[in-house]
VMD Tcl script that draws the C-alpha trace (Angstrom):
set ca {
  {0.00 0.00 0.00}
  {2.44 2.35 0.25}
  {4.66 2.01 -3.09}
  {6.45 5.15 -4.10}
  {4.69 6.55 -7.18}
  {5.83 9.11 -9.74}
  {4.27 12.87 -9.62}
  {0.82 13.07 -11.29}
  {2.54 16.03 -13.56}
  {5.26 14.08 -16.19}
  {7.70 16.63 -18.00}
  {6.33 16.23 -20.78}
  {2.76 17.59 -19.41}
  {5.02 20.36 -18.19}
  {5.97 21.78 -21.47}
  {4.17 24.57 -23.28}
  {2.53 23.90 -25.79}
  {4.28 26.52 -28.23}
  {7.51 24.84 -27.67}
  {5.81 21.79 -28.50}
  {4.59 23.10 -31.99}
  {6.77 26.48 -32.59}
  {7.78 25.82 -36.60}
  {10.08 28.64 -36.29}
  {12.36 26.02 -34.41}
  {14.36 23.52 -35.87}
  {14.23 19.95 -34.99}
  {17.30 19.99 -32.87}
  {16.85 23.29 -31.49}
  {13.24 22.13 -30.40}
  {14.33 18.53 -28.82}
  {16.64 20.58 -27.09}
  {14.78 22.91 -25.56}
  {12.01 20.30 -24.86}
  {14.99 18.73 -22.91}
  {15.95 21.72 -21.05}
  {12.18 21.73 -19.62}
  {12.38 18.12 -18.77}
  {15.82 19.10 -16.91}
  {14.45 21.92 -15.15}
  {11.11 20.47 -13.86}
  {12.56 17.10 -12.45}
  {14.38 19.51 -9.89}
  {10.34 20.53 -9.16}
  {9.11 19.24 -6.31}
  {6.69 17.06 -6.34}
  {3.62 18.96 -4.28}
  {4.66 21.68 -6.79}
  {4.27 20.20 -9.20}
  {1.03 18.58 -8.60}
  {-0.21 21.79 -7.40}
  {0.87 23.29 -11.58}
  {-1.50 20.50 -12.84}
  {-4.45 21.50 -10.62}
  {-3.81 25.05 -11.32}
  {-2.22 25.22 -14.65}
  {-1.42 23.76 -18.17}
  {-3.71 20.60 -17.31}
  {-6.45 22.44 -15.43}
  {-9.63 20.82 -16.05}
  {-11.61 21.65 -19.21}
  {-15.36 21.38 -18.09}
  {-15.29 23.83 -14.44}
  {-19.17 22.25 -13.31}
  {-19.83 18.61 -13.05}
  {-23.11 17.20 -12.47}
  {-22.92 13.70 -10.31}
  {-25.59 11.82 -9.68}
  {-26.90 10.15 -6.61}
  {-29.27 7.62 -5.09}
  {-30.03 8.65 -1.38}
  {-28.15 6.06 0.44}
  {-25.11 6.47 3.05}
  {-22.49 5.43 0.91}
  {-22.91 8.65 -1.33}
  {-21.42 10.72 1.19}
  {-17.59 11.36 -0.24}
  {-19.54 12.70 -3.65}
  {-21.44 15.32 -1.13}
  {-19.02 15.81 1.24}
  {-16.41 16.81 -1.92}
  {-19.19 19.46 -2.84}
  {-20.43 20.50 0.68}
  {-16.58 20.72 2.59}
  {-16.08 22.31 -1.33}
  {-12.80 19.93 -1.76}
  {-13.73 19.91 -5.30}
  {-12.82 23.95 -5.17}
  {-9.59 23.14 -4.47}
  {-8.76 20.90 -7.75}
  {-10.73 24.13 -9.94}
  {-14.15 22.43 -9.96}
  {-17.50 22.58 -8.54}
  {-19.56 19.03 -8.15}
  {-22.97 19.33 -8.16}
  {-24.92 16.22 -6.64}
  {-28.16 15.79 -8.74}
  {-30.14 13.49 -6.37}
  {-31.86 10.64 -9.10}
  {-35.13 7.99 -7.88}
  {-34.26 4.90 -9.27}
  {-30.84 3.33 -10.69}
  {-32.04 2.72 -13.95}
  {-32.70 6.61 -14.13}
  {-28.98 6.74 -12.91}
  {-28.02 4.75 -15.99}
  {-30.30 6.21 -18.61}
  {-28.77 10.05 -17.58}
  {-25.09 8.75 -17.75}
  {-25.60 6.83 -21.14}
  {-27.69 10.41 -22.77}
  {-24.98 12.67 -21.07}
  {-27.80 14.46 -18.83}
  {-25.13 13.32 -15.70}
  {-21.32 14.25 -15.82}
  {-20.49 11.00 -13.46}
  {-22.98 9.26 -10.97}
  {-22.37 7.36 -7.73}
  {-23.17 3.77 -9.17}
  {-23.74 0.28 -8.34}
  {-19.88 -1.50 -9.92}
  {-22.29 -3.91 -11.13}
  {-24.19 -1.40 -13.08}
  {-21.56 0.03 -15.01}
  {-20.24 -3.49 -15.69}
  {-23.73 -4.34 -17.23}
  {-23.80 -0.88 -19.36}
  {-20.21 -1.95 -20.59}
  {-21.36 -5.58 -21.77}
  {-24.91 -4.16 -23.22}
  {-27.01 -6.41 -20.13}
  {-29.40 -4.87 -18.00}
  {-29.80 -1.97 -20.79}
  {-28.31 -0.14 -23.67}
  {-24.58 -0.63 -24.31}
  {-21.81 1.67 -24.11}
  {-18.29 1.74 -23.09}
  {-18.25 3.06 -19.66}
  {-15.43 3.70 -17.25}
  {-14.83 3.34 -13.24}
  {-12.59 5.86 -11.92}
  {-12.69 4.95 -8.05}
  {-14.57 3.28 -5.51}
  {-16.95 4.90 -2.96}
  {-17.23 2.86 -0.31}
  {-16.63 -0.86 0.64}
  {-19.05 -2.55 2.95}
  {-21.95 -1.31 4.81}
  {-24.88 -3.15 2.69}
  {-27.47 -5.94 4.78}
  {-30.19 -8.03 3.59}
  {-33.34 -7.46 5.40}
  {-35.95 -10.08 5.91}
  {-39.59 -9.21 7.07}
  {-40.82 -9.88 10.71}
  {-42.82 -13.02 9.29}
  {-39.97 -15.01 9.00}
  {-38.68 -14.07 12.65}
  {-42.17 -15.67 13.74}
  {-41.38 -18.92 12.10}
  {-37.85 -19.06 13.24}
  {-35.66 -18.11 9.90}
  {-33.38 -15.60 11.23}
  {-30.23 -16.36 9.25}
  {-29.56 -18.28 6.21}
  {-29.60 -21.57 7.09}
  {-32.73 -21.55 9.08}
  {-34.38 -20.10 5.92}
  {-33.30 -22.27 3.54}
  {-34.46 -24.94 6.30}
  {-38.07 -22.95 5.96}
  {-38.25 -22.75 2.02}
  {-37.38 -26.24 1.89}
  {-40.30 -26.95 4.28}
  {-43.15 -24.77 3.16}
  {-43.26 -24.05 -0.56}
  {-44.70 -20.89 -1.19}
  {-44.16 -17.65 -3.16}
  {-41.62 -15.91 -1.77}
  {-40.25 -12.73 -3.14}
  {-37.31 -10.90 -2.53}
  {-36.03 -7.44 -3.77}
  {-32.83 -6.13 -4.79}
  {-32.07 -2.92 -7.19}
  {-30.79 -3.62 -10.04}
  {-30.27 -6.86 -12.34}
  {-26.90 -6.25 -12.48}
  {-25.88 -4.19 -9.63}
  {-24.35 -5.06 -6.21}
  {-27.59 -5.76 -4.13}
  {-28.31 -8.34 -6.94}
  {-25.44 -9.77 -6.60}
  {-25.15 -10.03 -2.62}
  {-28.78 -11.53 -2.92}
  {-28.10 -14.42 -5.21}
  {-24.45 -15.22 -3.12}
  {-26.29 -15.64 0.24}
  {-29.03 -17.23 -0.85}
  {-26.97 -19.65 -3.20}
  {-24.59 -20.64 -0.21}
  {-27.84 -22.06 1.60}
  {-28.75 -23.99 -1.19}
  {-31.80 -21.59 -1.79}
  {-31.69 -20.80 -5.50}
  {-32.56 -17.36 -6.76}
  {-34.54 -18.08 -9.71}
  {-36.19 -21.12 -8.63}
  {-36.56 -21.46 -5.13}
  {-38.11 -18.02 -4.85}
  {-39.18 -14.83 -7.16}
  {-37.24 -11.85 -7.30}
  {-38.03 -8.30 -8.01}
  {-36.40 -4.96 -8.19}
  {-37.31 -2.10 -5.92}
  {-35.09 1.48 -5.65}
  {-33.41 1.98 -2.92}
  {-35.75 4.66 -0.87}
  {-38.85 2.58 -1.45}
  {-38.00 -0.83 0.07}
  {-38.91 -0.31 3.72}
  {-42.28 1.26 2.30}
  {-42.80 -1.73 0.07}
  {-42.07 -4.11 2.69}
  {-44.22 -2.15 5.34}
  {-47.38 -3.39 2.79}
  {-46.20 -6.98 2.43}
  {-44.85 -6.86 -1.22}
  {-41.66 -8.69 -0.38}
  {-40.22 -10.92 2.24}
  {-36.71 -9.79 2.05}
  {-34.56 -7.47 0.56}
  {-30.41 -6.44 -0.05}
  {-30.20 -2.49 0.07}
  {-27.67 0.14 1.17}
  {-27.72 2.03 4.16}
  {-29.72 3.54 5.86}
  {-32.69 1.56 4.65}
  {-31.81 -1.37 6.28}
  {-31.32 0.38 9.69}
  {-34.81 1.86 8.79}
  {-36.18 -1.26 8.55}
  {-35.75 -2.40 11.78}
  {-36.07 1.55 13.65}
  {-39.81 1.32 11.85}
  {-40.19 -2.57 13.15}
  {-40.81 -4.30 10.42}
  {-37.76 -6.59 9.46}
  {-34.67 -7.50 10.83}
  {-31.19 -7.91 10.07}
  {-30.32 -11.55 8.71}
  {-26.55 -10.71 7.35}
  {-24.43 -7.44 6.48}
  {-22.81 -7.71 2.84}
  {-19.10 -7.33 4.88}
  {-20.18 -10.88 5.94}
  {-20.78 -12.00 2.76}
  {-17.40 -10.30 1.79}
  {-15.16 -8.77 3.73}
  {-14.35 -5.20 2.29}
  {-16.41 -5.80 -0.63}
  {-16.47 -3.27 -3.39}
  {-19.74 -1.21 -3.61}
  {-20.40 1.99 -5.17}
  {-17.91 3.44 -7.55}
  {-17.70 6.90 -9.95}
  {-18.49 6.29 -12.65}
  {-19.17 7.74 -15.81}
  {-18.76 7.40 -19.98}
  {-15.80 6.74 -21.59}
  {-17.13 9.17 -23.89}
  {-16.53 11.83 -21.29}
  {-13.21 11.09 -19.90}
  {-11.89 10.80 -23.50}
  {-13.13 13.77 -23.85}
  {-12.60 15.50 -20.60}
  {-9.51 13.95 -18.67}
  {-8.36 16.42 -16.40}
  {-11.90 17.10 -15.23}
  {-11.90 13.44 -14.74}
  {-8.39 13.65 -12.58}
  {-9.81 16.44 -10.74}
  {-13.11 15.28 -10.12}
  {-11.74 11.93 -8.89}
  {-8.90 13.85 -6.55}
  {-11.84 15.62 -4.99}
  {-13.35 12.58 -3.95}
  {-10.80 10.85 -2.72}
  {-9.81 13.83 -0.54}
  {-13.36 13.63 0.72}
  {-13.89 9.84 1.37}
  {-10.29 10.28 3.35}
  {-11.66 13.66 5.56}
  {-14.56 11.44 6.29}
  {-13.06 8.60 7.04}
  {-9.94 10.05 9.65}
  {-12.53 10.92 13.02}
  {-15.59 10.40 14.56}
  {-16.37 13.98 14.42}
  {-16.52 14.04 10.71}
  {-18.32 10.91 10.59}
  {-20.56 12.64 12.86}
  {-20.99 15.84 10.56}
  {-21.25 13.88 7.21}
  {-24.06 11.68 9.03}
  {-25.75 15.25 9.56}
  {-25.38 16.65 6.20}
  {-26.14 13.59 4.38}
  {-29.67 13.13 6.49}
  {-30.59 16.20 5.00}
  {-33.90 15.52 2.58}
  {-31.85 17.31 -0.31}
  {-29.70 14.23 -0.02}
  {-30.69 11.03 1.91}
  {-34.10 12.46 3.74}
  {-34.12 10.22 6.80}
  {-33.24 10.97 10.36}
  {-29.35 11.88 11.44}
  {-29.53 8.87 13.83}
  {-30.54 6.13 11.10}
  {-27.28 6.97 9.20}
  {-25.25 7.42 11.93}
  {-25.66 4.34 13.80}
  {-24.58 1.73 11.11}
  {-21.95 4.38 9.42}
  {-19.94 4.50 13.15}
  {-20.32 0.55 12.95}
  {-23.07 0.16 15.51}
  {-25.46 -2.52 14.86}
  {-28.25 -3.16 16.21}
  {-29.86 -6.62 14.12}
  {-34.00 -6.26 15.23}
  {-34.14 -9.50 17.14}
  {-31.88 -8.69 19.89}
  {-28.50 -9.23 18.67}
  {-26.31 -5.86 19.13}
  {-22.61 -5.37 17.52}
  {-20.09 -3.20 17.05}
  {-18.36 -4.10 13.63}
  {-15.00 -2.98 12.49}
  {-16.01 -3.91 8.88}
  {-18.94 -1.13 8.82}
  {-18.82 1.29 5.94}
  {-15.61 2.76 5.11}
  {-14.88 5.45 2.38}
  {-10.96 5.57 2.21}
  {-8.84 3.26 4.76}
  {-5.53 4.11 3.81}
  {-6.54 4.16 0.21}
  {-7.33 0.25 0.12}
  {-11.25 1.51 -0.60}
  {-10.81 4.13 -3.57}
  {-8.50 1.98 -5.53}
  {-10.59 0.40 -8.45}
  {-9.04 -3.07 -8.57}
  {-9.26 -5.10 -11.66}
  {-10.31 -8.26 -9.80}
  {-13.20 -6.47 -8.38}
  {-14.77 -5.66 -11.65}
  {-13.77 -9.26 -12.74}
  {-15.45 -10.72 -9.91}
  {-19.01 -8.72 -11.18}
  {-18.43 -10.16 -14.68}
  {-18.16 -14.11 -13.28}
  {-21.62 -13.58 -11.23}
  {-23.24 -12.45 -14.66}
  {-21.91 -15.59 -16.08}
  {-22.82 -17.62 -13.66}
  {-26.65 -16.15 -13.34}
  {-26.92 -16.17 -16.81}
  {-26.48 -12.41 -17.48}
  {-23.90 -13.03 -19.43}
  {-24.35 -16.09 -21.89}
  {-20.78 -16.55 -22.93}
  {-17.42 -16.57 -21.35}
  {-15.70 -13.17 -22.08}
  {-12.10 -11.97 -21.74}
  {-12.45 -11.18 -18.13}
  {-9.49 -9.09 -17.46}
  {-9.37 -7.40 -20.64}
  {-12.82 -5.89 -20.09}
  {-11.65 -4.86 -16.79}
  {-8.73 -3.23 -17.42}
  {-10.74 -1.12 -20.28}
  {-13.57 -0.18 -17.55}
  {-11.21 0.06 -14.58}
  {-8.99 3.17 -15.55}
  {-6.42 2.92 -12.87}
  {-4.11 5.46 -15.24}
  {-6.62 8.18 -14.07}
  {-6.89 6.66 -10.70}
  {-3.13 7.37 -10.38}
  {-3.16 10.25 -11.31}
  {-5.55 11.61 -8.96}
  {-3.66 9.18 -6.16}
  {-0.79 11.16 -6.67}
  {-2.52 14.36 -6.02}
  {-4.30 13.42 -2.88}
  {-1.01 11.73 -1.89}
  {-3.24 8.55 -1.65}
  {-0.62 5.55 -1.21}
  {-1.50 2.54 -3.76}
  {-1.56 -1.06 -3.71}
  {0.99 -2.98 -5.01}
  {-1.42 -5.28 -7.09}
  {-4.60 -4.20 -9.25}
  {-5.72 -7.55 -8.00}
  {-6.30 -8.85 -4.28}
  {-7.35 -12.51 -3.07}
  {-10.47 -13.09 -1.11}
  {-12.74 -15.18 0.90}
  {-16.17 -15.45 0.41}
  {-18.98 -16.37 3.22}
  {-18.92 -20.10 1.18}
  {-15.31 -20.33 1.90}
  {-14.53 -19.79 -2.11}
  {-11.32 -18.20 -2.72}
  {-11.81 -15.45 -5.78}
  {-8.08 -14.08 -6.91}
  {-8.75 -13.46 -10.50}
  {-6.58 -15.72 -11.39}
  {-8.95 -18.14 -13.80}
  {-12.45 -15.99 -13.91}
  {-13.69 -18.83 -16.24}
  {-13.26 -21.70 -13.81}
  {-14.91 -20.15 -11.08}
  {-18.11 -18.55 -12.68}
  {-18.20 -22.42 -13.64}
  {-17.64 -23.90 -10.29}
  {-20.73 -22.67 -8.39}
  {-23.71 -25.80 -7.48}
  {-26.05 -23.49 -8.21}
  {-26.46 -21.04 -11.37}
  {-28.66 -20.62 -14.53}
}
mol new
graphics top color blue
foreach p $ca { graphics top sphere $p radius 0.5 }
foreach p [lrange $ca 0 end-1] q [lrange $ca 1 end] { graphics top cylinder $p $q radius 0.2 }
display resetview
């Protein structure tokens, strides 16, 4: 995590452009005065120099830059960047357009009505392969947030007993019935967690029990009326759930997976071909803000009051706050604190889009079916996953990076995912389409 990077600002981004072009020059005479620059700014400091790029030759090119959001904790570093105005400091201003539904989210990123949006991974992953909606290339510049996702299941199923997975699959196996369970988005994250749990207790998905998708603010209200039995949501509607008293807590995602990837910024590639720096910029704001939230209580404390706010989130402070400081309370009398709540920078180990993340998405759209071939796994990743502007920003925030774009895992089923052979294991699972 803490390799030694080159400045964001090369030599060559140092040089003017008229003594890039200047035909009054001859060849020689221009390599060598292109080589004089190079000589001059590697005696720049680095700070310096990274404070030239923010300010100077490679300031951004678009100044205002609409992000969307769905009100749920983990948008907090994209607010926080615009309300603690970090975003000032890189020469832009982020304005956080709050959006109903995730499939709004990716309709307004795909027509260019949103600059960047605080996404599902598994969204942008399904944009990219043309599943779950139009296609178009698409790029991830960071991640938001690992962790700090549950699945909810309704008070009915406390009364009979199924409190965790095991003891559900135990009661689905027993009485047949129609049972239905939400999630957000067929390609997205919540989907994804869903299927996972459910899978590892031998209850399948798409057979054992119907599945529907619900945004994010309206689950606890379509629960409340009896139109699902469980749901996987973001914070704070899980927390919600059991404050109005009608579900509990059966897992958190971190149990699932342990610093799990979440919600990323992402955008077109369309618009960071077309605007990098703003990209850079807009990503070093974030960063900067994820870290500021993440370094005390206090700001966890004020981003927990800004974020409750009903131009963002629209919920009570003390819904957010209890599950964001790692306080958990499950609904059936099991209370926690857990050191694998939601975190927004941790050293850097959060922001940094790794390559086996995405991957990972792209094997559980294989496996469910989303995806009816076997693709080139990394290669997809690497052109979604655009670590070059990632480490670019890093090197602004001074943001230290990992050694690896990939990182090995455990899963709640006791899999091991590492990337390594993305076809075997989308193959491996008992159950899948």
């Amino acid at each position: 995590m803490n390799e030694k990077r080159p400045a964001g600002l090369t030599p060559e981004t140092a040089v003017a452009p008229d003594q890039c072009v200047a035909k009054s020059l001859s060849p020689r005479r221009d390599f060598l005065k292109q080589a004089a620059t190079v000589s001059i700014m590697s005696l720049v400091p680095d700070a310096i120099r990274s404070a030239a790029w923010a300010a100077g030759s490679d300031a951004p090119e678009k100044k205002e830059i609409k992000i969307g959001f769905i009100p749920l904790t983990d948008c907090s570093s994209v607010v926080m960047a615009s309300v603690m105005e970090f975003d000032k400091k890189y020469g832009i201003k982020i304005v956080p357009t709050k959006e109903a539904s995730w499939a709004g989210v990716r309709d307004k990123l795909v027509n260019g009505e949103l600059d960047a949006a605080h996404v599902l991974y598994g969204l942008i992953y399904g944009v990219q392969m043309g599943i779950g909606g139009p296609k178009k290339d698409m790029n991830i510049l960071m991640s938001l947030n690992h962790n700090g996702q549950a699945i909810t299941l309704s008070n009915k199923f406390r009364d009979k007993g199924a409190v965790d997975g095991a003891s559900l699959s135990a009661l689905i196996k027993k009485e047949k019935g129609d049972y239905t369970f939400a999630q957000t988005f067929p390609t997205g994250t919540h989907a994804m967690w869903l299927y996972y749990w459910l899978a590892t207790y031998g209850i399948d998905p798409f057979k054992d029990v119907k599945n529907i998708v619900v945004p994010p603010p309206q689950m606890v209200a379509n629960m409340r009326v009896g139109n699902m039995d469980g749901f996987c949501v973001g914070e704070p509607w899980g927390n919600r759930a059991i404050m109005d008293k009608i579900g509990f807590t059966a897992t958190t995602t971190q149990a699932i997976w342990k610093d799990h990837p979440e919600k990323t910024l992402g955008c077109t590639a369309e618009f960071t071909q077309k605007y990098p720096n703003t990209a850079r910029a807009m990503t070093a704001a974030i960063i900067e803000a994820g870290k500021w939230i993440d370094a005390s209580l206090s700001n966890r404390q004020k981003t927990a009051e800004v974020v409750a706010d009903k131009s963002y989130v629209n919920t009570d402070k003390d819904v957010i706050l209890e599950r964001m400081l790692g306080r958990y309370n499950n609904g059936i009398g099991k209370t926690w604190d857990d050191p694998d709540a939601m975190h927004f920078y941790n050293d850097g180990y959060v922001t940094y889009p790794f390559l086996s993340d995405g991957m990972w998405f792209l094997t559980q759209h294989r496996r469910w079916g989303l995806l009816k071939d076997d693709v080139d796994y990394l290669g997809v990743a690497k052109q979604v996953n655009r670590l070059d502007i990632y480490k670019a920003a890093a090197d602004m925030t001074k943001t230290p990076m990992p050694k690896s774009p990939m990182r090995t895992v455990k899963m709640i089923d006791g899999t091991v995912w590492d990337g390594k052979d993305p076809k075997k294991y989308a193959a491996s699972f008992k159950i899948k389409a």
